[in-house]
N, CA and C atoms as a LAMMPS dump frame, in Angstrom:
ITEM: TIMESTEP
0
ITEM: NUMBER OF ATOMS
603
ITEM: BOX BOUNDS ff ff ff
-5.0000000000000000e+02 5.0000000000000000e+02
-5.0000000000000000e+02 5.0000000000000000e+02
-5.0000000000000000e+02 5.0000000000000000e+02
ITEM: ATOMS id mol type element x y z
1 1 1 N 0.858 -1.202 0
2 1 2 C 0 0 0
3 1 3 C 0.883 1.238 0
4 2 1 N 0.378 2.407 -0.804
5 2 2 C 1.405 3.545 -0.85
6 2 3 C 1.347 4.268 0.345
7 3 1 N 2.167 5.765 0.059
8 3 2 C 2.082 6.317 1.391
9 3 3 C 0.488 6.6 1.44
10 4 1 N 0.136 7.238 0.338
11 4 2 C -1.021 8.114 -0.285
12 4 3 C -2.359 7.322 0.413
13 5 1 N -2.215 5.756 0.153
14 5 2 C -3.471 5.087 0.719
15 5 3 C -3.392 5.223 1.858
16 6 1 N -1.836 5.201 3.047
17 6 2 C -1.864 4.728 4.007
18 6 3 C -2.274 5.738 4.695
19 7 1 N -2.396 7.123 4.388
20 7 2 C -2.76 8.686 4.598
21 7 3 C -4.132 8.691 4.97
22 8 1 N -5.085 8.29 4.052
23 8 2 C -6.355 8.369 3.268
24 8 3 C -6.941 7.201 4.599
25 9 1 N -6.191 6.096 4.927
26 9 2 C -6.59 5.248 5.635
27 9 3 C -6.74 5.787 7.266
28 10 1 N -5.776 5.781 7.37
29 10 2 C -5.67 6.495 8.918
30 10 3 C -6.739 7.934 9.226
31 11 1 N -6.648 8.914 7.992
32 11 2 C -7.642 9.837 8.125
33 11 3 C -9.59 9.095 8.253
34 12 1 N -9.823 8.456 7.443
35 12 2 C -10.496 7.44 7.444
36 12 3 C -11.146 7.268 9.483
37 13 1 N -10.109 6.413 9.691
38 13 2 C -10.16 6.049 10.926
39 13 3 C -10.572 7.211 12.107
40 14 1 N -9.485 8.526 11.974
41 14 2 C -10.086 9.364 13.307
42 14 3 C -11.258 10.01 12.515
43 15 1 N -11.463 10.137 11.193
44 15 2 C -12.751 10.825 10.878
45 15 3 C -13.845 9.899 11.922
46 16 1 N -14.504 8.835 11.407
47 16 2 C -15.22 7.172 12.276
48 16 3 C -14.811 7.342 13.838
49 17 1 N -13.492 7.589 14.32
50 17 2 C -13.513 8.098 15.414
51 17 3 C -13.602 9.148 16.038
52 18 1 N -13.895 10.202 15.439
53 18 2 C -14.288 11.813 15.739
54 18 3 C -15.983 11.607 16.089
55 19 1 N -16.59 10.801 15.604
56 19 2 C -18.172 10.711 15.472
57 19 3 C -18.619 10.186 16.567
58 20 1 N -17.578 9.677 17.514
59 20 2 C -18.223 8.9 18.437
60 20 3 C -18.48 10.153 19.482
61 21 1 N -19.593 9.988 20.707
62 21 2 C -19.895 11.167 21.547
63 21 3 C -18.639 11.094 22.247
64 22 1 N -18.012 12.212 23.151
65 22 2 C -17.347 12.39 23.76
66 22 3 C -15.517 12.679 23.323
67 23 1 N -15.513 12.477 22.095
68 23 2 C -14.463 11.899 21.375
69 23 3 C -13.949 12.969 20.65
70 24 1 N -13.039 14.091 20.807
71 24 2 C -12.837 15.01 20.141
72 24 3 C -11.651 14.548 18.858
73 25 1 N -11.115 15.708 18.337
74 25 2 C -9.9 15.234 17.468
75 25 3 C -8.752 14.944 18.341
76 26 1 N -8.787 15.44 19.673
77 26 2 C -7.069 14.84 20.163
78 26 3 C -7.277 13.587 20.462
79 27 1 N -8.68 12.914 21.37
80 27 2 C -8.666 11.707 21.663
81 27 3 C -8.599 10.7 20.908
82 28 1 N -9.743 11.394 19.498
83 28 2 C -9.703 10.717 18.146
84 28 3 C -8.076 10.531 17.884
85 29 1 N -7.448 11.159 17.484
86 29 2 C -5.942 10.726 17.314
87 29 3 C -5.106 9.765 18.304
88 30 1 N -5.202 10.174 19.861
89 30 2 C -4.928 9.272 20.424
90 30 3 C -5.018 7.575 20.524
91 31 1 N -6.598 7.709 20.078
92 31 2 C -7.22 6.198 20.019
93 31 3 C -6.513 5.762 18.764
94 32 1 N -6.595 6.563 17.359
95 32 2 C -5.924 6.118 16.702
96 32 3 C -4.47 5.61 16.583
97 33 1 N -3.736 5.993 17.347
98 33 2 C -2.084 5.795 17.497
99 33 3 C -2.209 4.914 18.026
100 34 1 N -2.725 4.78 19.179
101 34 2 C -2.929 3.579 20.119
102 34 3 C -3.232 2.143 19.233
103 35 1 N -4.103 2.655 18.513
104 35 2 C -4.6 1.087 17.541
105 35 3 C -3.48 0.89 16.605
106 36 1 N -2.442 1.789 15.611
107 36 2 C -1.354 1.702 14.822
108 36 3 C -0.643 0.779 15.403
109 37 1 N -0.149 1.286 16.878
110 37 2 C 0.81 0.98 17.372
111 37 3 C 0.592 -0.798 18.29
112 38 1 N -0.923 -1.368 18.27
113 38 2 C -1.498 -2.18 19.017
114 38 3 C -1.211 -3.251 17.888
115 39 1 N -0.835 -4.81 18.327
116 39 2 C -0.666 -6.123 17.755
117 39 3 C -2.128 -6.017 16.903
118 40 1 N -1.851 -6.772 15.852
119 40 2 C -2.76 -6.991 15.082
120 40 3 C -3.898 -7.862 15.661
121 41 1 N -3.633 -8.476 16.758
122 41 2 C -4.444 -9.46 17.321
123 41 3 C -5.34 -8.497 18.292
124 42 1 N -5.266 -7.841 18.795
125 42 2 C -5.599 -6.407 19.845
126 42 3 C -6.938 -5.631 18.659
127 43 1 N -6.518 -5.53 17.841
128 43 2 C -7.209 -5.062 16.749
129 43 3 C -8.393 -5.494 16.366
130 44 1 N -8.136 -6.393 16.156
131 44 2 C -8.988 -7.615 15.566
132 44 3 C -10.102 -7.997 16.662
133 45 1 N -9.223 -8.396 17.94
134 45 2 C -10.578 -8.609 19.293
135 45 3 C -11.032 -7.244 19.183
136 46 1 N -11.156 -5.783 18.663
137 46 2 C -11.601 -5.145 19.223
138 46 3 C -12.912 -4.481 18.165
139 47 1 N -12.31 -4.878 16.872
140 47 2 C -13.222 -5.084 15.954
141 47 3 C -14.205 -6.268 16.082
142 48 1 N -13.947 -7.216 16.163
143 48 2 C -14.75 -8.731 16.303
144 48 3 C -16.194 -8.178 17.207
145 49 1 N -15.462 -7.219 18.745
146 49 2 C -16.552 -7.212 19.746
147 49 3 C -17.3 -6.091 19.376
148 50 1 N -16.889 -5.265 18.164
149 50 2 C -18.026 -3.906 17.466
150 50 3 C -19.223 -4.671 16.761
151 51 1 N -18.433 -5.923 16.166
152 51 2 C -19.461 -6.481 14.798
153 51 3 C -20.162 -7.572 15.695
154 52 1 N -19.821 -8.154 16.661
155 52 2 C -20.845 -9.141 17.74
156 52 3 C -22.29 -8.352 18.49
157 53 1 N -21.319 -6.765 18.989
158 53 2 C -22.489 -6.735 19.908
159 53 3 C -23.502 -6.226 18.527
160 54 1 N -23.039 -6.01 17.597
161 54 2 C -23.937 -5.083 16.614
162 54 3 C -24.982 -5.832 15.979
163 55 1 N -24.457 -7.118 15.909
164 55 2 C -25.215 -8.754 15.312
165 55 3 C -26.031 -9.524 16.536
166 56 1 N -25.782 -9.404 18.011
167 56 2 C -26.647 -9.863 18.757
168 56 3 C -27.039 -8.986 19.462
169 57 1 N -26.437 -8.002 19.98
170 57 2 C -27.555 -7.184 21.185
171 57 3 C -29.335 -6.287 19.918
172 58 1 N -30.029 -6.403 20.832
173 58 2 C -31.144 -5.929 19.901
174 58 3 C -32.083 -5.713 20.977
175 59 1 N -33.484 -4.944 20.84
176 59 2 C -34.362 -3.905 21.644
177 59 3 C -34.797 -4.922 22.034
178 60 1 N -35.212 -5.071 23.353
179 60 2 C -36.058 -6.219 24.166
180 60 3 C -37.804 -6.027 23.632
181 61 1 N -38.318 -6.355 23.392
182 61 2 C -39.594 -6.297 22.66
183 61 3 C -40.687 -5.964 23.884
184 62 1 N -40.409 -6.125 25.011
185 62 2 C -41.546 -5.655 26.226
186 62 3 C -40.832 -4.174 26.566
187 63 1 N -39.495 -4.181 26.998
188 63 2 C -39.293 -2.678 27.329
189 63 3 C -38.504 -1.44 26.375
190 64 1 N -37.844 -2.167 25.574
191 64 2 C -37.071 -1.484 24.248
192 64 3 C -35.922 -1.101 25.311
193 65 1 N -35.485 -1.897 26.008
194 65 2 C -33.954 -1.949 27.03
195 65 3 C -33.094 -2.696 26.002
196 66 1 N -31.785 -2.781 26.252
197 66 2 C -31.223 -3.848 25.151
198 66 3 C -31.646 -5.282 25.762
199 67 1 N -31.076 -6.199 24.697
200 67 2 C -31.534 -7.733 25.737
201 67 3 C -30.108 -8.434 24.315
202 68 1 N -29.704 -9.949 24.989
203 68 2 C -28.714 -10.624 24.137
204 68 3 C -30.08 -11.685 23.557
205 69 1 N -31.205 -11.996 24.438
206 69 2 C -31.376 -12.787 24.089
207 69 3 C -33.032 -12.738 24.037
208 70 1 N -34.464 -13.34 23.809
209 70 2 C -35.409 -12.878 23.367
210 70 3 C -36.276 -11.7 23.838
211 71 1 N -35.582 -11.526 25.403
212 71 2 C -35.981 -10.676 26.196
213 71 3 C -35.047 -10.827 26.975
214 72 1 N -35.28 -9.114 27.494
215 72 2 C -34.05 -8.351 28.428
216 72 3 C -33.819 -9.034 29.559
217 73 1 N -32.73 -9.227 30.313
218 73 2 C -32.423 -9.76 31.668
219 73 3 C -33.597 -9.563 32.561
220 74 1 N -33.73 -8.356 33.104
221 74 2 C -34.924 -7.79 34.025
222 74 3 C -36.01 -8.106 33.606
223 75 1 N -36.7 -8.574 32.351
224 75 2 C -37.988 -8.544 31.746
225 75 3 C -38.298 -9.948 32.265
226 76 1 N -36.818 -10.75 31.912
227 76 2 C -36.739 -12.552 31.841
228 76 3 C -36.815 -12.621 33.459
229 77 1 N -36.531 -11.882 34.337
230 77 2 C -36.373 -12.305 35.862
231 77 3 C -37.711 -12.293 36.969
232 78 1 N -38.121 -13.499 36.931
233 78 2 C -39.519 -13.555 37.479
234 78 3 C -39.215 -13.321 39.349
235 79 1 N -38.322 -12.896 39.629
236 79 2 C -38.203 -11.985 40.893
237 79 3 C -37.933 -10.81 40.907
238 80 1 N -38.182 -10.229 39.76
239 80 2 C -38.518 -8.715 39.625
240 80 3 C -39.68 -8.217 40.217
241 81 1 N -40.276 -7.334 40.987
242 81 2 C -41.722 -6.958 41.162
243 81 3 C -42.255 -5.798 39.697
244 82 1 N -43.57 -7.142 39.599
245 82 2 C -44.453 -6.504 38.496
246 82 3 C -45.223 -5.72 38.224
247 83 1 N -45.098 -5.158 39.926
248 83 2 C -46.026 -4.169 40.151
249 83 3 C -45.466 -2.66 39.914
250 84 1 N -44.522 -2.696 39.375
251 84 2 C -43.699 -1.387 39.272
252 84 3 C -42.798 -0.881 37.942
253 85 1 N -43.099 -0.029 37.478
254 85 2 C -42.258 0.293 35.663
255 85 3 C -41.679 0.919 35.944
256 86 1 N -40.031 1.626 35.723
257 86 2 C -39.656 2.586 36.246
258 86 3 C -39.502 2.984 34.638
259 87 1 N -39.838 4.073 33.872
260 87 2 C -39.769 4.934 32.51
261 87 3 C -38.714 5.776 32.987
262 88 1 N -37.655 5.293 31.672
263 88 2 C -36.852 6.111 31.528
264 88 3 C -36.497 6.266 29.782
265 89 1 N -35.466 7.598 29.529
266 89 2 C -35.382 7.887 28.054
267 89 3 C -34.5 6.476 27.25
268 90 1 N -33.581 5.956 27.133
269 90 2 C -32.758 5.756 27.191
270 90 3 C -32.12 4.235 27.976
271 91 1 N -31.726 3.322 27.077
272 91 2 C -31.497 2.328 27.723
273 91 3 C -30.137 2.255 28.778
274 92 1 N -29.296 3.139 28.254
275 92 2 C -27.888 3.553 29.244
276 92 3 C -29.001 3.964 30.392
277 93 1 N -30.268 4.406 31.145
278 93 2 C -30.551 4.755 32.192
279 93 3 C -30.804 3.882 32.96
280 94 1 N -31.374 2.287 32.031
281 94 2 C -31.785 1.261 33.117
282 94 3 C -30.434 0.473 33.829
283 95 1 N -29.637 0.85 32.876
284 95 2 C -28.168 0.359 33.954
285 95 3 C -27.352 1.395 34.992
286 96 1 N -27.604 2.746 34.65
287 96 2 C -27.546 3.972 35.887
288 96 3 C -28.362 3.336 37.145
289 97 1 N -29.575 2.893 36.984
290 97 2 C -30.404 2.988 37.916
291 97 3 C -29.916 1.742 38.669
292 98 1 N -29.996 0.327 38.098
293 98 2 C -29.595 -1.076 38.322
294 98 3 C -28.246 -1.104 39.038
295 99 1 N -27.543 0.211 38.703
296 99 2 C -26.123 -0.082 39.911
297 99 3 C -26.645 0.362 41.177
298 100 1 N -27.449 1.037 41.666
299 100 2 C -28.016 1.526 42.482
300 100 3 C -28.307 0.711 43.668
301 101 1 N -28.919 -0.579 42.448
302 101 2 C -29.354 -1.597 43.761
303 101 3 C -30.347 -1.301 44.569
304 102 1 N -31.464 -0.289 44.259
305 102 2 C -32.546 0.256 45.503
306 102 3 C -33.507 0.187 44.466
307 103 1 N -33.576 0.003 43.051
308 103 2 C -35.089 -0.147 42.367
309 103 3 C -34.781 -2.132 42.198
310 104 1 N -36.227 -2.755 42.271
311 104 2 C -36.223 -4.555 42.068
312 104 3 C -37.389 -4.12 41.357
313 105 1 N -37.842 -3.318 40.208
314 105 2 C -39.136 -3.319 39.477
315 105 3 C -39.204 -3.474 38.127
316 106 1 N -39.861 -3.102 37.392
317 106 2 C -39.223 -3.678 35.275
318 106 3 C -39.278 -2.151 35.389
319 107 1 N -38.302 -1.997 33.807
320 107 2 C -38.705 -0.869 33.034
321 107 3 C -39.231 -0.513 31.35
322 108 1 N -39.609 0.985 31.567
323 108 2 C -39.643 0.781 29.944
324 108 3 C -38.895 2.248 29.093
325 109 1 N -38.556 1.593 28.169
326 109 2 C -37.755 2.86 27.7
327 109 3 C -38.12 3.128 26.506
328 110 1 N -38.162 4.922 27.38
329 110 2 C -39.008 5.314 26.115
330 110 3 C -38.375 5.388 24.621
331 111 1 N -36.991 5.796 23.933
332 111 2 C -36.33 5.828 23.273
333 111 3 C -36.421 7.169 22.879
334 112 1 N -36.446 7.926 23.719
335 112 2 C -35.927 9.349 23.789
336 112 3 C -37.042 10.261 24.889
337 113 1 N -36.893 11.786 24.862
338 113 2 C -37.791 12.197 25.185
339 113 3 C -38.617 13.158 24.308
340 114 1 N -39.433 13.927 24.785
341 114 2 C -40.805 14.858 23.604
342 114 3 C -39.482 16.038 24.03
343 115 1 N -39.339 16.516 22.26
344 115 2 C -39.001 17.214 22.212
345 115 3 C -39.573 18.453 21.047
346 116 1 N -40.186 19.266 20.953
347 116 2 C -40.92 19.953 20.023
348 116 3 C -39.837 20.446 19.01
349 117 1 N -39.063 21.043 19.881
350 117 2 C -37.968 21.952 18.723
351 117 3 C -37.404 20.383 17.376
352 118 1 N -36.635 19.44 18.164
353 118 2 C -36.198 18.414 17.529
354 118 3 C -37.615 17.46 17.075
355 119 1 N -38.99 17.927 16.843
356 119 2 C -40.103 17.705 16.15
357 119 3 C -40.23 16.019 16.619
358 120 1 N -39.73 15.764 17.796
359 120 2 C -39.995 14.948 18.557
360 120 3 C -40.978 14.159 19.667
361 121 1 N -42.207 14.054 18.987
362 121 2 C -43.417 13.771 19.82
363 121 3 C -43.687 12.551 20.53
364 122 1 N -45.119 12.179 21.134
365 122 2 C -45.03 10.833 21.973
366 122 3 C -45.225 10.034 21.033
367 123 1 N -46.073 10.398 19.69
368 123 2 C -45.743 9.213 18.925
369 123 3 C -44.753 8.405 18.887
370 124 1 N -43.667 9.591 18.193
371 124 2 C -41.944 8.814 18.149
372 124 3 C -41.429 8.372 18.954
373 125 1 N -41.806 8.224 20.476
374 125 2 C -41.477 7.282 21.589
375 125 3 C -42.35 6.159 21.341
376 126 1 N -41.962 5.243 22.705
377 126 2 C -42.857 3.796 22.845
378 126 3 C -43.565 4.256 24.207
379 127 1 N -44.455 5.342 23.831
380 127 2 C -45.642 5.649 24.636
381 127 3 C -47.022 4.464 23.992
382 128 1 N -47.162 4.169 23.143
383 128 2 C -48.35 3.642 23.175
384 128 3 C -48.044 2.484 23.703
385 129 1 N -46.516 1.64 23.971
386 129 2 C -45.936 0.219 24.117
387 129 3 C -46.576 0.329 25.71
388 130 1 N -46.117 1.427 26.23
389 130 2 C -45.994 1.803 27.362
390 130 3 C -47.593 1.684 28.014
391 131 1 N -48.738 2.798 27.529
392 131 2 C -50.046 2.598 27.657
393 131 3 C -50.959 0.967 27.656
394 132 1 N -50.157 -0.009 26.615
395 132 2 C -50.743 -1.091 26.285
396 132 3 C -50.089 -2.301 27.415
397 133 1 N -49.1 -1.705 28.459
398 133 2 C -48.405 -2.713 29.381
399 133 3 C -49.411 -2.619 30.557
400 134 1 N -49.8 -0.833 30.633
401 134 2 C -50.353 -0.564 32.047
402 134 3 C -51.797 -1.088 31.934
403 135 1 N -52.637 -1.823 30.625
404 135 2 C -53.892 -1.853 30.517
405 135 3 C -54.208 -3.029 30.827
406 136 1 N -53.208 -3.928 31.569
407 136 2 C -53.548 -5.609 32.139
408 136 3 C -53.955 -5.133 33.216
409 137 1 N -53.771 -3.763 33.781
410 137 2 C -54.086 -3.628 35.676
411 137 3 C -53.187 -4.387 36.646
412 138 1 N -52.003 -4.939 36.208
413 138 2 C -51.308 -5.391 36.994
414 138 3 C -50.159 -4.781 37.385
415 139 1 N -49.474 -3.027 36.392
416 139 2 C -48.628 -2.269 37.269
417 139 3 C -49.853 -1.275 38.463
418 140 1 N -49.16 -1.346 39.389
419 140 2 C -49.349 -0.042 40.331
420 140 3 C -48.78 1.24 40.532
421 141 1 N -48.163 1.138 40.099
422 141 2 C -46.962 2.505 40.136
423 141 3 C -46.289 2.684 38.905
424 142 1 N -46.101 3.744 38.23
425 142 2 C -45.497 3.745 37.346
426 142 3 C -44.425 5.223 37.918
427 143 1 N -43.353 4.461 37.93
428 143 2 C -41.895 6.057 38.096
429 143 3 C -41.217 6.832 36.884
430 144 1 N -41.59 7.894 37.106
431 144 2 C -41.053 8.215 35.804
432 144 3 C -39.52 8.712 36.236
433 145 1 N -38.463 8.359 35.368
434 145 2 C -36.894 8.916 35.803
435 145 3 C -36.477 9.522 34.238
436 146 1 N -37.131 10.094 33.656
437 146 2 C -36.585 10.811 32.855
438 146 3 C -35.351 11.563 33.332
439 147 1 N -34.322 12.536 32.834
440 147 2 C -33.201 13.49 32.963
441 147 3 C -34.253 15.091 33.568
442 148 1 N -33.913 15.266 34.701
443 148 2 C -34.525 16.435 35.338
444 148 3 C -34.186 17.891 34.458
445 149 1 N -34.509 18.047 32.673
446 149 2 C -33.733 18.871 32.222
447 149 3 C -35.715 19.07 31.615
448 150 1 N -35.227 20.485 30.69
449 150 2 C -36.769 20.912 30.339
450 150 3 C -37.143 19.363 29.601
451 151 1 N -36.819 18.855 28.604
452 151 2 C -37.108 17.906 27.705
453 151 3 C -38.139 16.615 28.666
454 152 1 N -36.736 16.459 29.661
455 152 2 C -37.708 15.322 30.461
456 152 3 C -38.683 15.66 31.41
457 153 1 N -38.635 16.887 32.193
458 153 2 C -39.814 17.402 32.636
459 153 3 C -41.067 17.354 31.589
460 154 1 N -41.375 18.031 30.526
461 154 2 C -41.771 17.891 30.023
462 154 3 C -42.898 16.31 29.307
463 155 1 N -41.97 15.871 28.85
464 155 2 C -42.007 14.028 29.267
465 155 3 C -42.815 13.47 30.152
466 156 1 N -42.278 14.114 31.118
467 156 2 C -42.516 13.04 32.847
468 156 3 C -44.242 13.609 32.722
469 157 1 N -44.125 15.151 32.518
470 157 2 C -45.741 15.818 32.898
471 157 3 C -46.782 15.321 32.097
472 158 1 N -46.314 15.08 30.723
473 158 2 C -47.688 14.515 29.7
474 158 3 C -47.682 13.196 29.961
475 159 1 N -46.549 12.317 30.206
476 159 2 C -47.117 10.98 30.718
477 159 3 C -47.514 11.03 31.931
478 160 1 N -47.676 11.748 32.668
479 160 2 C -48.394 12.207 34.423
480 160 3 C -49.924 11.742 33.834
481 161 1 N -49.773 13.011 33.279
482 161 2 C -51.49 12.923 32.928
483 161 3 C -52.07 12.316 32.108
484 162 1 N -51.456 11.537 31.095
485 162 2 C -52.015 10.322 30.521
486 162 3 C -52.428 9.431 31.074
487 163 1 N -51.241 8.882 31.915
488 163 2 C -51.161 7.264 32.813
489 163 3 C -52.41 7.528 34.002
490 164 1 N -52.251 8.594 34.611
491 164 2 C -53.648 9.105 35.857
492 164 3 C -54.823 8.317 35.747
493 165 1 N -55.417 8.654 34.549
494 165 2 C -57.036 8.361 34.307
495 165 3 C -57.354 6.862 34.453
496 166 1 N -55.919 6.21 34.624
497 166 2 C -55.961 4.383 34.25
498 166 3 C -56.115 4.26 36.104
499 167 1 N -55.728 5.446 36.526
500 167 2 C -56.069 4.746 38.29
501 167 3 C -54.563 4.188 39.168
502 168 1 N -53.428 4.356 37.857
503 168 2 C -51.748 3.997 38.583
504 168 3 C -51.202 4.977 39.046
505 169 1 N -50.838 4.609 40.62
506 169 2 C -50.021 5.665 41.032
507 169 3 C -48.822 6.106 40.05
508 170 1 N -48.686 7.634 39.587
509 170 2 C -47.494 7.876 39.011
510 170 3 C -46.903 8.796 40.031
511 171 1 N -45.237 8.488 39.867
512 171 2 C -44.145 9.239 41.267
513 171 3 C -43.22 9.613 39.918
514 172 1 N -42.213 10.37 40.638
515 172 2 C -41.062 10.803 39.869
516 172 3 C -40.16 11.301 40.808
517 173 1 N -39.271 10.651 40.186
518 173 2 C -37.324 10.754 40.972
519 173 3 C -37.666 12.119 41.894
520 174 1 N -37.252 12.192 42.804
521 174 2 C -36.981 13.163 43.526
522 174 3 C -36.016 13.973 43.396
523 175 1 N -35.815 15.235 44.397
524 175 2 C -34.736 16.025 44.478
525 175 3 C -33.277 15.465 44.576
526 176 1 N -32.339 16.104 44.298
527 176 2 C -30.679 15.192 44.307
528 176 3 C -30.517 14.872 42.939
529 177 1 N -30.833 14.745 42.219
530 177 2 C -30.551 15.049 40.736
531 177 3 C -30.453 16.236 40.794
532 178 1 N -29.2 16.644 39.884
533 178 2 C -29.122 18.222 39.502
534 178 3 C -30.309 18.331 38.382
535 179 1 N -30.659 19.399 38.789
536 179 2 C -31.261 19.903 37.209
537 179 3 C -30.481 20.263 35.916
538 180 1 N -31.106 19.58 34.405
539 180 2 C -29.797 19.647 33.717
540 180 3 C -29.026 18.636 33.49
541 181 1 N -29.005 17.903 34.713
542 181 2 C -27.993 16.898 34.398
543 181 3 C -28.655 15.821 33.632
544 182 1 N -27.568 14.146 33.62
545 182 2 C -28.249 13.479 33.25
546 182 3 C -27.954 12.262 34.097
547 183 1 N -28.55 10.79 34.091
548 183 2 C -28.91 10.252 34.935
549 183 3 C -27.393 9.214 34.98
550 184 1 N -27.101 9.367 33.623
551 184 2 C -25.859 8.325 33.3
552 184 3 C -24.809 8.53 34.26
553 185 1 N -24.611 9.912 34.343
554 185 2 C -23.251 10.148 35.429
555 185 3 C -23.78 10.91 36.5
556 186 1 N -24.765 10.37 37.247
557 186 2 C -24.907 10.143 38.72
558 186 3 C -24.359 9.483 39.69
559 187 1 N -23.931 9.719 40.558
560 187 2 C -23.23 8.765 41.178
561 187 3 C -24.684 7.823 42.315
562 188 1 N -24.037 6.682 42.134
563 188 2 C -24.955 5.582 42.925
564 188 3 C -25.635 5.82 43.638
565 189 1 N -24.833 6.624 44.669
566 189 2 C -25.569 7.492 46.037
567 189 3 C -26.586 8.444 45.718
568 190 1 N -26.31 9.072 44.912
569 190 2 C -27.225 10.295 44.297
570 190 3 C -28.677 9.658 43.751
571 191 1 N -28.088 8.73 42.99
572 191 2 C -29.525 8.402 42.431
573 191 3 C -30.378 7.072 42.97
574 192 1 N -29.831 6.523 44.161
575 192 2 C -30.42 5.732 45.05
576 192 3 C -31.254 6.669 45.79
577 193 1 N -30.744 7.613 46.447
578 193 2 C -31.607 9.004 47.192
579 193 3 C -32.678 9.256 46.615
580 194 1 N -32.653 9.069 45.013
581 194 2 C -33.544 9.861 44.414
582 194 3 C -34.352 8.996 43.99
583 195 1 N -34.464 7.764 44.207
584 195 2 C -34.947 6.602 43.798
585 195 3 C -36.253 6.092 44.621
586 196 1 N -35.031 6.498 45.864
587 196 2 C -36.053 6.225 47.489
588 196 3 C -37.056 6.966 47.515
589 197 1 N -37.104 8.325 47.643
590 197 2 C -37.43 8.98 47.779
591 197 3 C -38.209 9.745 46.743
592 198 1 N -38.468 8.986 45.807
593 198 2 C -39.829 9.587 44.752
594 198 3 C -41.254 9.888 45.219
595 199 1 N -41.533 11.082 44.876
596 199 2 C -43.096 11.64 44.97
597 199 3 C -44.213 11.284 43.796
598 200 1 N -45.005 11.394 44.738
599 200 2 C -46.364 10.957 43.839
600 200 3 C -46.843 12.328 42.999
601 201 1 N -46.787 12.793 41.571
602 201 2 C -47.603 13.746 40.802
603 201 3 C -48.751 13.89 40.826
């Protein structure tokens, strides 16, 4: 291969690695050197585990959480209590919450939140998935843990008053979340507090 391809190649690479969140051009370069300079075998496991999880992980069909296998861990665990959904945006939230260790209830995720500007409504969530779980009468509570930012306020309030009329208690995360923030980089403590300690809307 010339220099010219080997140029074109590597640019290639931190471009694909510039795209990832968090990932600017220095880290992008970093990661890249790091992989130049890494055994071809290093490489290869690290590609193999991009194209595995991409070929088996897939949306759990009851909560749209990820799952490896026909349904999500928590969905499959019949010592979960069924009496409880905790709604959140985002499947990175049901594992924020799960280190916590203070919620034992299912969830459902919505796959984002209502956002008007980004022409983002409840359609484009799994609000109706959501409506058609609570209509067996067998949740009691439904928690909403959206991100305490306008988007998920927002969120949390129109599913308030949707879910109401069905007769389920709805609560939402309490204080100790910053406002703004998001739920992913909470620390354990923080969002166990806020877990405990949810109010009824």
């Amino acid at each position: 291969m010339d220099a010219h391809n080997d140029g074109r190649a590597l640019q290639r690479l931190l471009d694909e690695l510039g795209r990832l969140p968090g990932i600017g051009p220095k880290s992008a370069q970093r990661i890249a050197y790091y992989l130049l300079e890494a055994d071809a075998e290093e490489a290869r496991r690290l590609s193999n585990a991009i194209l595995e999880v991409k070929q088996q992980v897939h949306f759990c069909p009851i909560c749209f959480s990820y799952a490896t296998r026909d349904t999500c861990d928590v969905c499959a665990d019949a010592s979960r209590d069924r009496s409880s959904v905790c709604v959140v945006s985002e499947p990175r939230d049901v594992s924020a919450i799960e280190r916590t260790g203070s919620y034992h209830g299912l969830y459902h995720v919505l796959g984002g939140v209502i956002s008007p500007m980004d022409k983002i409504g409840p359609d484009q969530l799994h609000v109706r998935e959501l409506m058609q779980r609570l209509a067996s009468g067998e949740v009691q509570e439904v928690i909403l843990a959206t991100n305490p930012d306008v988007e998920g306020e927002t969120t949390a309030t129109y599913l308030a008053r949707t879910i109401r009329p069905l007769g389920v208690t709805v609560t939402r995360l309490a204080s100790g979340l910053p406002v703004g923030g998001d739920l992913e980089y909470a620390d354990e403590v923080t969002l166990g507090r806020a877990i405990e300690a949810r109010r009824e809307l």
